[in-house]
C-alpha positions in Angstrom: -12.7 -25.1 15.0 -12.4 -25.8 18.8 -14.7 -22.6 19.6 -17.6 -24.5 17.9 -17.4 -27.3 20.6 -17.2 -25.6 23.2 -20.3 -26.3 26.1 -23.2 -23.4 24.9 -22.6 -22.6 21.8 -25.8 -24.2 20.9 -28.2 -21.7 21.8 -31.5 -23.7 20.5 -31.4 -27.0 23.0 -35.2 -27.0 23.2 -35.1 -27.8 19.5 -33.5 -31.1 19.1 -31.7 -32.6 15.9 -34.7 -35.1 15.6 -37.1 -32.7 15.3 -39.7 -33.2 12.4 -40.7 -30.3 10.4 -43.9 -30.4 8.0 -43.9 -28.9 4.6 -45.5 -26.0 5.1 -44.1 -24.9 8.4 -42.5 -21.1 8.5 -38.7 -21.6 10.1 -35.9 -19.6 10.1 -32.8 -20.5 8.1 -29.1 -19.5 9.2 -27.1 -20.1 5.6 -23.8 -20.1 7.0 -24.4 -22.8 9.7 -27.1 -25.1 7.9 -30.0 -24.5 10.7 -33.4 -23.7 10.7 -35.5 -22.9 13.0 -39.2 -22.1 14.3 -38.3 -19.6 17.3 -37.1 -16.2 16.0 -35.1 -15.6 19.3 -33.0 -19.1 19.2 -32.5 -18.2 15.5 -31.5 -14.7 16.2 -29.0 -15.6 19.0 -27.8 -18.2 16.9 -27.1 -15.4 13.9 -25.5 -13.3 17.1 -23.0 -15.3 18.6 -22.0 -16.5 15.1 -21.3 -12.8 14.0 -20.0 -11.6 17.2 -17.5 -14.3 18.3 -14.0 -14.5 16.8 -12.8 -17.5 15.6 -10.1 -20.0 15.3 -9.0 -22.8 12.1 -8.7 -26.2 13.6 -6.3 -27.0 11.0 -4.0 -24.0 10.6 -4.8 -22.1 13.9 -5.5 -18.9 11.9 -7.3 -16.2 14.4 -9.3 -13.3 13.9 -11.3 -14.8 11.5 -15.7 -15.1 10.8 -17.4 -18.5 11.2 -17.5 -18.2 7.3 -13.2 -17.9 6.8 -12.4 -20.2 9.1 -14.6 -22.7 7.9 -13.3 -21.9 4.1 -9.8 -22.4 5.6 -10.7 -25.6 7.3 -12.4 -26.9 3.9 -9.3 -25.7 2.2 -6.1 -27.2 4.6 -7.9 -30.7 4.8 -8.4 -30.5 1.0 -4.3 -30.1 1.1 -3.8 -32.7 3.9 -5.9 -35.3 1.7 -3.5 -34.5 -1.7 -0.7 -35.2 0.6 0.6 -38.8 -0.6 -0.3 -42.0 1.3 3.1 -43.5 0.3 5.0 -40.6 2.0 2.2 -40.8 5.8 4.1 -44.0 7.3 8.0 -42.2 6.6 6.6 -39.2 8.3 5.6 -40.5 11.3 8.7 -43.0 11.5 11.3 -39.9 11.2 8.6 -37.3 13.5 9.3 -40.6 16.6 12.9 -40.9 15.9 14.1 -37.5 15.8 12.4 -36.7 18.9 12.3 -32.4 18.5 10.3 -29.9 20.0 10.0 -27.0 17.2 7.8 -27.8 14.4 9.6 -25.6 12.5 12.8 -27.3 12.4 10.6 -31.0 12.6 9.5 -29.3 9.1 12.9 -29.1 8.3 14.1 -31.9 9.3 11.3 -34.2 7.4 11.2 -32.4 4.1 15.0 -32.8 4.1 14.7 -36.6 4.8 11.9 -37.1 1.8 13.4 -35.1 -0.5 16.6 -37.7 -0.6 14.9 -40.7 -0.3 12.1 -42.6 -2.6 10.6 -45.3 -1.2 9.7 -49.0 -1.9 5.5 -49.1 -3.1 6.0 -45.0 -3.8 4.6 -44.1 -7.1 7.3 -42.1 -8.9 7.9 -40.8 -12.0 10.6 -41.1 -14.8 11.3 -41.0 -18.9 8.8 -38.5 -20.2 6.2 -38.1 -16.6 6.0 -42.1 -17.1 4.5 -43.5 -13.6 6.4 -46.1 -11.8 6.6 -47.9 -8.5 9.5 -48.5 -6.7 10.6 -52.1 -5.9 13.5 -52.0 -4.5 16.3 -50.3 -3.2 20.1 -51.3 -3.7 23.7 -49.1 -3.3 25.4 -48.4 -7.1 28.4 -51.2 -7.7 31.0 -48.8 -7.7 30.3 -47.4 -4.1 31.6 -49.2 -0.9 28.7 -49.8 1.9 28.8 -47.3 5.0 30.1 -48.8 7.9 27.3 -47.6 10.2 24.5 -49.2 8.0 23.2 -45.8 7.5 23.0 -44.4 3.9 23.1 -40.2 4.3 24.3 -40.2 0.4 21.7 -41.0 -1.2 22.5 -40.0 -4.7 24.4 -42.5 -5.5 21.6 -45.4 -4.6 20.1 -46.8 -7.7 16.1 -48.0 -7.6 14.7 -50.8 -9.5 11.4 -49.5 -11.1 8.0 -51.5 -12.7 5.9 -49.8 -14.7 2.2 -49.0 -13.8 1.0 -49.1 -17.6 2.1 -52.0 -20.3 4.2 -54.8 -19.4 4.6 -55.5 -15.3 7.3 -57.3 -16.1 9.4 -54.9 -17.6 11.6 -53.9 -14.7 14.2 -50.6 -15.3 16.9 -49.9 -13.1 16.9 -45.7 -12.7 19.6 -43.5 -10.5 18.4 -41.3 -7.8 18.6 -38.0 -10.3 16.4 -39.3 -13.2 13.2 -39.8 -10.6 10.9 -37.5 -9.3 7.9 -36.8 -7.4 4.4 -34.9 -8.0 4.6 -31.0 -7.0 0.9 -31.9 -6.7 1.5 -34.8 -4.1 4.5 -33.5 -2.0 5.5 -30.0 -1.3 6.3 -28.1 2.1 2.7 -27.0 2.1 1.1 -30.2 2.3 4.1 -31.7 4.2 3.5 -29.1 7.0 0.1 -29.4 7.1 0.2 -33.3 7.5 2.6 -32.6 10.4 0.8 -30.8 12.0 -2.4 -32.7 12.4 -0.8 -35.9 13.0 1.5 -34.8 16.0 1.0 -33.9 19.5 3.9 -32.5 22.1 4.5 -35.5 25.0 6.8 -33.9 27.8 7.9 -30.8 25.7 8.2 -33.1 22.3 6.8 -33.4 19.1 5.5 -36.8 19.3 3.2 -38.9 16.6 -0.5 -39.2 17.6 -1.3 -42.6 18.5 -4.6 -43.3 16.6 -2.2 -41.9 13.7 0.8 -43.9 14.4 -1.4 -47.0 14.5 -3.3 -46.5 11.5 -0.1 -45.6 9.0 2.2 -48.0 10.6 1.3 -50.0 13.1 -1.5 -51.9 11.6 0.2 -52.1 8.2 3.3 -53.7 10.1 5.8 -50.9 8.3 9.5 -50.3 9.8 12.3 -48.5 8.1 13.7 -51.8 6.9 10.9 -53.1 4.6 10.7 -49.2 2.9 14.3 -48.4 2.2 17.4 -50.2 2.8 19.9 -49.6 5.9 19.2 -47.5 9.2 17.1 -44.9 9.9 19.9 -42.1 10.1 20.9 -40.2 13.6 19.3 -36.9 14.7 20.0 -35.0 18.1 17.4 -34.8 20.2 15.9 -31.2 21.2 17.2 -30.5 24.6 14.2 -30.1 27.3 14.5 -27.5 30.1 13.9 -28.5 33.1 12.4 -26.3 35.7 14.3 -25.1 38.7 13.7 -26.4 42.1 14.2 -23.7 44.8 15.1 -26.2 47.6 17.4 -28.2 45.9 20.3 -28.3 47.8 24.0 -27.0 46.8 27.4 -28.7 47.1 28.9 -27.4 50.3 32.6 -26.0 49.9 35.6 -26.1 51.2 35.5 -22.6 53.0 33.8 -23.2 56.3 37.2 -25.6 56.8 39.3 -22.7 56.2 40.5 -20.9 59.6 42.0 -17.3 58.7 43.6 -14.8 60.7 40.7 -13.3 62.7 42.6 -10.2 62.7 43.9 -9.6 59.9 40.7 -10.1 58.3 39.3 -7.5 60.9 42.2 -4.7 59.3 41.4 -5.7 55.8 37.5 -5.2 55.9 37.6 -2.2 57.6 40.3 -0.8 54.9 38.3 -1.9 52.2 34.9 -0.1 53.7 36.9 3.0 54.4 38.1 3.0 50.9 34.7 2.5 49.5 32.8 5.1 51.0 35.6 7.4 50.2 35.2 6.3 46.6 31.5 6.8 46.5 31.6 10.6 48.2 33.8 11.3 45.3 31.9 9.5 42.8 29.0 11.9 44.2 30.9 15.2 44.3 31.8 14.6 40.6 28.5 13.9 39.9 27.1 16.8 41.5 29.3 19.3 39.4 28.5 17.6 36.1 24.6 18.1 36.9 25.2 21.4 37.9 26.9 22.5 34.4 24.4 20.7 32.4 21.5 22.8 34.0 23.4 25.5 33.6 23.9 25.3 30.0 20.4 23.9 29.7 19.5 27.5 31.3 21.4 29.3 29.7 20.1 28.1 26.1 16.5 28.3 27.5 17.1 32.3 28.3 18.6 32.9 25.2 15.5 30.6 23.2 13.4 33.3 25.5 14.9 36.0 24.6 14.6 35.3 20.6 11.2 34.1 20.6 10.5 37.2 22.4 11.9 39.5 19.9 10.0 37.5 16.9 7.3 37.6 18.6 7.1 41.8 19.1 8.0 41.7 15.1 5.3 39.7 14.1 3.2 41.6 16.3 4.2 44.7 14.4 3.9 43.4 11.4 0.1 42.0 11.9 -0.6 45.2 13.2 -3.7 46.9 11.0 -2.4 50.6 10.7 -3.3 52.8 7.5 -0.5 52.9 5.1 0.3 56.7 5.8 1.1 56.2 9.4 3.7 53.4 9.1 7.2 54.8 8.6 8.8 51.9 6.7 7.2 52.9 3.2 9.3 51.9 0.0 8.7 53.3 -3.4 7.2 50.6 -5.5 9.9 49.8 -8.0 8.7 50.3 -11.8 7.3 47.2 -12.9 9.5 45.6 -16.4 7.1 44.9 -19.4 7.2 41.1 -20.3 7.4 40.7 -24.1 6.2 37.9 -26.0 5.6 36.6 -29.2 1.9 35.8 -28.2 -1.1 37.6 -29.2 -2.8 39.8 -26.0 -5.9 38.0 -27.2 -4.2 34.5 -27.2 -2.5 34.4 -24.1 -5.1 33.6 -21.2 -6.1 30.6 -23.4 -2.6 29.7 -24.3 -1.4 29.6 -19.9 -4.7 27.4 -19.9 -3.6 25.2 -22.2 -0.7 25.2 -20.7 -1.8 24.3 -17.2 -4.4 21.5 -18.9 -1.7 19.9 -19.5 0.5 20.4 -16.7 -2.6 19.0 -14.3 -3.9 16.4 -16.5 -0.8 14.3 -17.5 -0.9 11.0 -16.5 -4.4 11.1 -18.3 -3.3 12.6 -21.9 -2.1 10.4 -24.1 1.3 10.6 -26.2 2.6 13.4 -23.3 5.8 11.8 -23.5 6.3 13.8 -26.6 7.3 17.1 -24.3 10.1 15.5 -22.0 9.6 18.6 -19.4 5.7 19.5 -20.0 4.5 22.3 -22.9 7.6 24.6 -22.8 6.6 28.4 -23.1 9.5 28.2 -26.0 6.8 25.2 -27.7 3.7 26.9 -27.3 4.6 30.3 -28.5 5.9 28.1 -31.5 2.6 26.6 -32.0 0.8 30.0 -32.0 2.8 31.7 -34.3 4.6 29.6 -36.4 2.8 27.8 -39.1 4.3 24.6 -38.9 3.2 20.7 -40.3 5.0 18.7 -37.9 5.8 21.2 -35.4 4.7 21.6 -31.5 0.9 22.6 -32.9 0.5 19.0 -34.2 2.0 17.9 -31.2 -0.6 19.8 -29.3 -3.6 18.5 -31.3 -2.6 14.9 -31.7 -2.0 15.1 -28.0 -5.6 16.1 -27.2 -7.2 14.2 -30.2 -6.0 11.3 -29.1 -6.7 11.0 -25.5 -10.3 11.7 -27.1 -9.8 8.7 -28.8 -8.7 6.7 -25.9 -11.2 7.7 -23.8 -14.4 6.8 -26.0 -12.3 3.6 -26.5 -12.4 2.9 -23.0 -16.0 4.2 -22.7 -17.3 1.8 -25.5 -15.5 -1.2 -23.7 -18.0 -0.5 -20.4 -21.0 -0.1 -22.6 -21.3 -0.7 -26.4 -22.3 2.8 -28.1 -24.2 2.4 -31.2 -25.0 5.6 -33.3 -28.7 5.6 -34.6 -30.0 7.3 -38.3 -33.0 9.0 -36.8 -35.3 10.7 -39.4 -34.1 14.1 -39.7 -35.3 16.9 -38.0 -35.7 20.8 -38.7 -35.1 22.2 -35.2 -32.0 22.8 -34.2 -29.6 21.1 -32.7 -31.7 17.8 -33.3 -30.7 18.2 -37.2 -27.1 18.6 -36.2 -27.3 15.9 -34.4 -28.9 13.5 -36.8 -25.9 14.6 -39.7 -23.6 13.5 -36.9 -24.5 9.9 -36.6 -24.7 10.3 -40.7 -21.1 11.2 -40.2 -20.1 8.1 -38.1 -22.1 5.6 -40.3 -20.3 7.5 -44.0 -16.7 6.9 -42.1 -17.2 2.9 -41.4 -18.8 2.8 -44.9 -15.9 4.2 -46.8 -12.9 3.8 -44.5 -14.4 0.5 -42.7 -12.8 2.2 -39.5 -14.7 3.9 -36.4 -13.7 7.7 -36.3 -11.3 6.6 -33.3 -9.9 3.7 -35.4 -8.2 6.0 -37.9 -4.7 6.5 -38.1 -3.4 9.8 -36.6 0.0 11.7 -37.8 0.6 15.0 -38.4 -0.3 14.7 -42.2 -3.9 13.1 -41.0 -4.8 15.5 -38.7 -7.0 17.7 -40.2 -9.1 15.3 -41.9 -9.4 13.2 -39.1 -10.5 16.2 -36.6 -12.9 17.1 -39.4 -14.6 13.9 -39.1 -14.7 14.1 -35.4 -16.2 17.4 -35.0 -18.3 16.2 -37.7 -19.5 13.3 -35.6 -19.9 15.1 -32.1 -22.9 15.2 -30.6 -24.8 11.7 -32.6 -27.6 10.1 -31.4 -26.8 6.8 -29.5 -28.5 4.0 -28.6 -30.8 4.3 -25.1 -28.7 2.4 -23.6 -25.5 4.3 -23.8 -27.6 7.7 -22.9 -28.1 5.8 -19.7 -24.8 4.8 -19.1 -23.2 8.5 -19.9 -26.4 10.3 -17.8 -25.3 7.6 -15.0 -21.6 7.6 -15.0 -21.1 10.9 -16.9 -22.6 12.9 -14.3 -25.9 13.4 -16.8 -23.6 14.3 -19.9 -26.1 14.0 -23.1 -25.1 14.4 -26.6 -26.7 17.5 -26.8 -24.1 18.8 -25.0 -21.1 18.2 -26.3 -18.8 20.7 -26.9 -17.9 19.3 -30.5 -21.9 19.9 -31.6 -21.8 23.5 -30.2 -18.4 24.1 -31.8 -20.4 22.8 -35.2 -23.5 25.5 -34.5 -21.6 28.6 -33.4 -18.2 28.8 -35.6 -19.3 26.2 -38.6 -16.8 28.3 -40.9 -14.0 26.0 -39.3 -15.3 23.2 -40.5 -16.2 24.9 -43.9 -12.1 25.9 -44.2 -11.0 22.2 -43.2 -13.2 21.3 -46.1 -10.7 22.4 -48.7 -7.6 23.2 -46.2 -5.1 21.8 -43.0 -6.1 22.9 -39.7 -2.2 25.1 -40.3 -3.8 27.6 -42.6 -7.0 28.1 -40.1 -6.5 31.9 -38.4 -4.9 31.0 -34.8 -7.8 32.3 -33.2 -9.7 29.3 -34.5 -7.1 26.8 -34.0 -7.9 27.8 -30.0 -11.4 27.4 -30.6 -10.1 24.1 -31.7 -8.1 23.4 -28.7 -10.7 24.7 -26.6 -13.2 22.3 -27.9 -10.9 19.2 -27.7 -10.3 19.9 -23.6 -13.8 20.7 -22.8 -14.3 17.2 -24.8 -12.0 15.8 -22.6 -13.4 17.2 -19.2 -16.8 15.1 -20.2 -15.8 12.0 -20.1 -15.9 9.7 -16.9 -12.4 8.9 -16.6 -11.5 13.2 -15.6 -14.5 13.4 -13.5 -13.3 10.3 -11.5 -9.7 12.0 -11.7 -11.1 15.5 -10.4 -13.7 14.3 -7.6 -10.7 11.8 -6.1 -8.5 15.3 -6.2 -11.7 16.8 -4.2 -11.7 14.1 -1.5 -7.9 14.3 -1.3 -8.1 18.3 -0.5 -11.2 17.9 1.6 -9.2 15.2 3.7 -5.8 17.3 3.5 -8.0 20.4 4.8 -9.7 18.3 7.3 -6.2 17.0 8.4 -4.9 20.4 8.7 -7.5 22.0 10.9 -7.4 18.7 13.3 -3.8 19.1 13.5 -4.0 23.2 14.5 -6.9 22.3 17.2 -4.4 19.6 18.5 -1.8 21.7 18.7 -3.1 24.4 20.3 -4.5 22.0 22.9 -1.1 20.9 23.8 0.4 24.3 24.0 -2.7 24.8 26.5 -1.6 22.0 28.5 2.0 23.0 28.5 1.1 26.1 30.3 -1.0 24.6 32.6 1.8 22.1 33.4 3.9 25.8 33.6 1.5 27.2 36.0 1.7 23.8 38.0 4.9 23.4 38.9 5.4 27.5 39.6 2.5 27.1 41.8 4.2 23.7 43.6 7.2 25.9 43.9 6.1 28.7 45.7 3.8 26.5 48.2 6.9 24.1 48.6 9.6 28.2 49.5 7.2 29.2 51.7 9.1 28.9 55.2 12.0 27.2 53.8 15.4 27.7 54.6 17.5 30.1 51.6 20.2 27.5 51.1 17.5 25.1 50.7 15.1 27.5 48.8 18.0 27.9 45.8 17.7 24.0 45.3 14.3 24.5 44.9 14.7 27.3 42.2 17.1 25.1 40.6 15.1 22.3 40.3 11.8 24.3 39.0 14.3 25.4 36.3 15.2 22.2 35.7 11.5 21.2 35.1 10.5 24.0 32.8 13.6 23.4 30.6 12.3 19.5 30.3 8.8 21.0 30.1 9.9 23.1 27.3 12.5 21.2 25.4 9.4 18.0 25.3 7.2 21.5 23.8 9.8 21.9 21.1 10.3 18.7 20.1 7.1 18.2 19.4 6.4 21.3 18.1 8.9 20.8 15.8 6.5 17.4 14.2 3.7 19.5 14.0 5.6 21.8 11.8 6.6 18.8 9.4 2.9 17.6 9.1 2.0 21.1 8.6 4.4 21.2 5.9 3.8 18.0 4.1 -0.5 18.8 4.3 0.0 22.6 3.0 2.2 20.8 -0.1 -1.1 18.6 -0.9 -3.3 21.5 -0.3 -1.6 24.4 -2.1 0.1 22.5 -5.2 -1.5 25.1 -7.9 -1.1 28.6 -9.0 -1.7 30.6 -5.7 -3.3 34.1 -5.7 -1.4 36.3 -3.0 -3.2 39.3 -2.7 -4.1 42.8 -4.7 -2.5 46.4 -3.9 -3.7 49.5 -3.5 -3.2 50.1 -7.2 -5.6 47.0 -7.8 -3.1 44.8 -9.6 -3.1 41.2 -8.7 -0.2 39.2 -8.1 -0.2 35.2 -8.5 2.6 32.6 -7.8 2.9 30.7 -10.9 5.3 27.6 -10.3 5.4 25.0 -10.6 4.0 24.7 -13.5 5.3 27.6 -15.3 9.2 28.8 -15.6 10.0 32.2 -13.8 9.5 35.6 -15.7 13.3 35.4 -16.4 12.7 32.4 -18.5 10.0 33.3 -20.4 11.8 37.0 -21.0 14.9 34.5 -22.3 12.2 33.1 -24.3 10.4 35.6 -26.0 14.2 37.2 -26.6 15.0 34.1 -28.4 11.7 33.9 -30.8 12.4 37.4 -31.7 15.9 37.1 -32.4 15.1 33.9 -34.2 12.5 35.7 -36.4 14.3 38.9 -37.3 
């Protein structure tokens, strides 16, 4: 990293290197840098310019990163350069000299492009089963003429003589080009590009090998392209250099200062040609004159009209904010008679059943099995599951719906932290007794069905005795660990709240009935007890309460949003009517004692400004709207209440998540029909 070396980093001079430090001496340690010292200030700057300076790789020339990242990246790119294969170091640096470029890129290129056709004599290769070889030597196949040029660009058709590294050196194999290949380990662009550019410097605008490099890899080692592969090193364009321009270099004189011409004729012809030119440009100027002056008159003409209708909205809306008592106002409309909505559904069942309903419109991607309604709970499916008594109808649906994202969710809950039920000695208050029968519950299931409750298979012939055993089990005693983990993460949830154990307490002839019965005889009134319980269960658990609070922070944020967007806006309609008031204000200073052909220019031109002023306003006006748009949609995605009238009935928007009244009219028509 060249920022470490540069002159005052080093904070602590006074404390040297050499400096001796005793057992039991109190110094300051800096873990990222491997320093300690005695003076809290040295170390404290130290720790400062370390944290506060940004920093460079040495090796990949990464920026923006912490003393910490780019050392890890140094570490890491000479890890790479060191896997890179000696075999491959002296070819590099022979083909980086001869091709004499000044892009690395296209050096890359270039050089990968070279290795990848060539293996070379003392190169470790491998062949016949990931066998290690070395090559030998290098020789043309029989049936292939020698280039003329010495200079081998087909390489597939050389053939290399191969020895063994293992067994017999002496067994020498013979191997085309195709049945040999290299390590991905020990060559790949990665490494390649890495080597490169390390071992290379730019000499007069090109890439050139370092020196200390070149010597070391082939210098000293007395390597050429002859004694490593056979013919010439092939033939590679050199990168053309700009050269900079000289400003006095001095131009080839012509031919024209020999020429003698007609004085004057030349005289006629230049005074023609300057005639003609200024004639040209007065016209060029009328013309452009006239189209100016019909673009700002259509420009004014829209921006009276634009007046003109925002002026007349604006008087409605005034009218219709307008707090008058209903008496005085002289548009009054009888109310038209409101049309009865039939259904199928019990009065006492229907608020429950539009909560169910919007349960599972709201919680989808966490219920599991929803795929089983392809468009959500129709209102055709759940009057079906009230009133029809059905075994493998949209009620089992329903239930196996809930039951088993239950299932799924103490699944996921025992993966975080194992829940173990205990057998506590039985007590006589209530609900501690009900609570001690529920862990009885658990510990009879994995006796005699050697499942967990949540392990049982569910279909719509298992139902009922499986949601027996769970109500059964709701509300058990756990182990203190688990009580911690659901207080913690649960948002203090116990077991003596669950809404299975109260369900047990309050309406216990529901369980009494699945004793001897399905949960399709039970009265419908209980199966929404049921149902009730089931998405209360649900709402316990940690993985809704994440779901709900990240549907809080979205709204707060969306709200936030909105009201940062409406002080914005109104802040730049403020400024657009100061910028208004500005340039009427320039205007009339700029009439005052001015000539009346001049003084319409100057009219025209304020018009012209207030257009631009106001056309800007629209435009982005006109953004403003769309982010209003798209916030309101995140805010306002749920049953919206409009407003009560003087009668006191309330009226609610209830898409999207429920069909329009037609529909469910359709709807309740069709059960009825269906029925009779």
């Amino acid at each position: 990293m060249p920022i470490c070396k540069r002159e005052g980093f080093d904070l602590n001079q006074k404390e040297g290197k050499n400096e001796t430090f005793h057992d039991n001496d109190q110094v300051f340690c800096c873990y990222i840098t491997k320093r300690i010292f005695r003076d809290y200030e040295n170390y404290f700057r130290h720790v400062m310019v370390i944290n506060s300076t940004v920093w460079q790789c040495e090796a990949t020339g990464k920026e923006n990163l912490t003393y910490e990242e780019a050392v890890k990246s140094e570490r890491a790119a000479r890890k790479k350069m060191e896997q890179f294969k000696q075999s491959l170091r002296a070819p590099v640096l022979l083909v980086v000299e001869h091709a004499q470029q000044s892009a690395v890129n296209t050096l890359n290129m270039i050089v990968a492009k070279f290795l990848r056709k060539r293996y070379f004599i003392g190169e470790e290769v491998q062949a016949k089963k990931n066998t290690t070889y070395t090559v030998l030597g290098v020789k043309l196949d029989k049936n292939m003429p020698e280039p003329l040029n010495g200079i081998y660009e087909d390489t597939d058709n050389l053939v290399y003589r191969l020895r063994p590294n293992k067994g017999d050196p002496s067994a020498e194999i013979e191997l085309p080009f195709k049945q040999i290949r290299r390590s991905r380990m020990e060559f790949n662009l990665e490494n390649l590009s890495m080597f490169i550019k390390s071992n290379v410097s730019r000499v007069d605008g090109l890439l050139r090998p370092k020196p200390e490099a070149y010597k070391q890899y082939v210098t000293n080692p007395g390597i050429n392209f002859s004694t490593i592969f056979i013919g010439k090193m092939p033939r590679y364009s050199p990168a053309k250099i700009k050269k900079p321009n000289t400003k006095d270099a001095k131009k080839q004189s012509t031919l024209n200062k020999y020429i003698v011409a007609d004085e004057a004729t030349a005289a006629k012809s230049k005074a023609k040609a300057k005639s003609d030119a200024k004639s040209l440009a007065e016209e060029m100027e009328r013309v452009k004159r006239e189209k100016e002056a019909k673009l700002i008159e259509l420009e004014r003409q829209k921006a009276e009209k634009k007046a003109q209708l925002m002026e007349r909205v604006e008087n409605e809306c005034n009218l219709l904010l307008q707090k008058t008592d209903d008496l005085e106002r002289t548009d009054q409309k009888v109310l038209p008679r409101y049309r009865q909505i039939v259904t199928m559904l019990p009065e006492h069942l229907l608020g429950d059943a539009f909560m169910m309903r919007e349960f599972m419109h709201t919680y989808t991607g966490l219920l599991s099995g929803i795929e089983v309604f392809r468009q959500n709970l129709s209102f055709y499916e759940m009057t079906r599951a009230l009133t029809a008594r059905e075994i493998a109808g949209p009620l089992s649906d329903i239930l196996l719906v809930l039951l088993g994202t239950v299932f799924d969710l103490q699944k996921e809950e025992e993966e975080e932290c194992a829940v173990t039920y205990l057998d506590r000695a039985a007590q006589t208050q209530e609900p501690y007794w009900s609570m001690a029968q529920a862990a009885k519950s658990h510990l009879y299931t994995k006796r005699h069905f050697s499942f967990k409750v949540n392990e049982l298979p569910l279909d719509a012939l298992t139902l009922s005795e499986v949601l027996r055993l769970h109500l059964l089990g709701s509300g058990a005693f756990v182990n203190e660990k688990a009580e911690r983990w659901r207080v913690m993460y649960r948002n203090g949830y116990s077991s003596k709240e669950d809404p299975g154990l109260e369900l047990r307490l309050e309406h216990s002839h529901i369980l009494r009935i699945l004793k001897n019965h399905s949960v399709y005889q039970l009265k419908f009134k209980d199966i929404m007890l049921l149902i009730r319980c089931l998405m209360s269960q649900i709402l316990t658990y940690s993985g809704t309460i994440n779901l709900i609070e990240e549907r809080m922070e979205q709204t707060a944020k969306a709200r936030q949003d909105l009201r940062a967007l409406v002080v914005a806006e109104n802040k730049r309609l403020a400024a657009v009517e100061i910028n208004r008031k500005k340039l009427t204000q320039t205007h009339h200073l700029e009439v005052n004692g001015v000539e009346p052909e001049k003084r319409e220019a100057l009219v025209e031109k304020l018009k012209k400004s207030i257009t631009e002023l106001h056309a800007q306003s629209d435009q982005q006006h006109r953004k403003h709207e769309l982010q209003m748009l798209k916030l309101h949609s995140q805010l306002f995605n749920f049953l919206v209440y409009l407003g009560m009238d003087r009668c006191y009935r309330k009226y609610y928007v209830l898409s999207p998540c429920l069909e329009s009244l037609s529909s469910i009219r359709q709807t309740a028509l069709t059960l009825v029909w269906s029925n009779q």
